[in-house]
C-alpha positions in Angstrom: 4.0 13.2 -29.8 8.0 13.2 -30.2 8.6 15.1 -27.4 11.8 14.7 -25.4 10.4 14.0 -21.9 10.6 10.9 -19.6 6.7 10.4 -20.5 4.4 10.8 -17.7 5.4 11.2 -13.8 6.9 8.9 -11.5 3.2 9.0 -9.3 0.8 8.8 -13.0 3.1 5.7 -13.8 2.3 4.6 -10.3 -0.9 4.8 -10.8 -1.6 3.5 -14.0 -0.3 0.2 -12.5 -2.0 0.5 -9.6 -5.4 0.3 -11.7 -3.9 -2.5 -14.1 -2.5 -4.3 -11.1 -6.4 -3.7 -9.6 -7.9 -5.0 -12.8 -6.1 -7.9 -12.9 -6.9 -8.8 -9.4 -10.5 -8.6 -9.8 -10.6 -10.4 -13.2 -7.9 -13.1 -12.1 -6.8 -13.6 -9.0 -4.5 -16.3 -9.8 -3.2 -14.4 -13.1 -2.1 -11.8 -10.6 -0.6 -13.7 -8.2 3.0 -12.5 -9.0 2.7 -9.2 -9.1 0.6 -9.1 -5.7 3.4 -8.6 -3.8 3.3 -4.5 -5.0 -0.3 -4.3 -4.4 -0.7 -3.4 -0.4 1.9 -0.1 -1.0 0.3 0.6 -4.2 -3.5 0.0 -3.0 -2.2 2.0 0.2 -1.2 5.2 -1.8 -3.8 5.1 -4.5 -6.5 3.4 -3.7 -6.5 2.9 0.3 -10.2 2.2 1.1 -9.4 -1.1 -1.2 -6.8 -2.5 0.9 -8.5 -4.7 3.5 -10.4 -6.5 1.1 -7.3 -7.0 -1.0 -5.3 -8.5 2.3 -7.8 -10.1 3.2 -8.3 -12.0 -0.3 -4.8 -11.9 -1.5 -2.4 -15.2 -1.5 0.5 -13.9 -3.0 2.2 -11.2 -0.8 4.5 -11.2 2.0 2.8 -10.6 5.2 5.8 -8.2 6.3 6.5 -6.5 3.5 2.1 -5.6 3.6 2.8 -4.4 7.4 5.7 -2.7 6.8 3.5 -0.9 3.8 0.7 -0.2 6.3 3.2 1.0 9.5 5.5 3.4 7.2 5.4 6.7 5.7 8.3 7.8 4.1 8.7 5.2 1.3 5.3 4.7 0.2 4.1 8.1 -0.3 7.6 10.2 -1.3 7.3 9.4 -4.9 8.1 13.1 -6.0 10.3 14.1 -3.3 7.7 16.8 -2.1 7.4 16.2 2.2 4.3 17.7 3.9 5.2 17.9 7.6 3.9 21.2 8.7 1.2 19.3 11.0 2.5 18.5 14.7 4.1 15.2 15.6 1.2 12.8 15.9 0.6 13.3 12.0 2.7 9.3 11.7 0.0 8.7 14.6 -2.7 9.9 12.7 -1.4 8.1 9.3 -0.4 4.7 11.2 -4.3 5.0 13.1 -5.9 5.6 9.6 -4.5 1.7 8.7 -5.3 -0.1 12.4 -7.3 -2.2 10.8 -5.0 -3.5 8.3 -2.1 -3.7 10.9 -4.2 -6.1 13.3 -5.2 -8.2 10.5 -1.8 -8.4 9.2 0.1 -8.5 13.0 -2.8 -11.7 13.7 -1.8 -13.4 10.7 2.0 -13.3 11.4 1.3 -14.6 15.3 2.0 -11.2 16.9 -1.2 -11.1 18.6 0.6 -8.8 21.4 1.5 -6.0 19.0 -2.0 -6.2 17.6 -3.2 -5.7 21.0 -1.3 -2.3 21.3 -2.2 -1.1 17.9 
């Protein structure tokens, strides 16, 4: 249509190239190499069951940037602005627990076997 919008939300946009991003991935790892480096926040929003496998098969993301995507909160999922925190304080506990995994990989891989043992 000709309507005057900004076409579809900020999180639908998201998404969509989460699931092209995903696609490409699975089809050609190589092909996707560039763009991995928006995969672990994307993968961690969208589609987080997904992301182990993906760090764990993924060449072309920084190591940091991927922890820092499974440690925070904030910037990954406040694409709309809209906050839940009516749960007590060990909701980031909770959060950061649901990603252990993905933390100990990622802390092992970087040589901070010490953190990884505290996670």
């Amino acid at each position: 249509g000709s309507g005057s919008g900004s076409g579809p939300s900020r999180d639908a946009a998201r998404e969509a190239l989460c699931a092209y991003l995903r696609a490409l991935f699975a089809a050609d790892e190589d092909a996707s190499e560039p763009f991995q480096g928006r995969m672990p926040e994307l993968l961690r929003e969208f589609y987080p069951d997904e992301l182990m496998a993906f760090l764990e098969r993924g060449t072309g993301y920084d190591l940091r940037a991927a922890l820092s995507a499974c440690e925070g909160d904030d910037d990954v999922r406040a694409g709309g602005g809209e906050t839940v925190t009516t749960v007590t304080t060990s909701t980031s506990q909770q959060r950061s627990s649901r990603f252990a995994s993905e933390r100990v990989y990622l802390l092992g891989r970087i040589g901070e076997t010490k953190r990884a043992l505290e996670v």
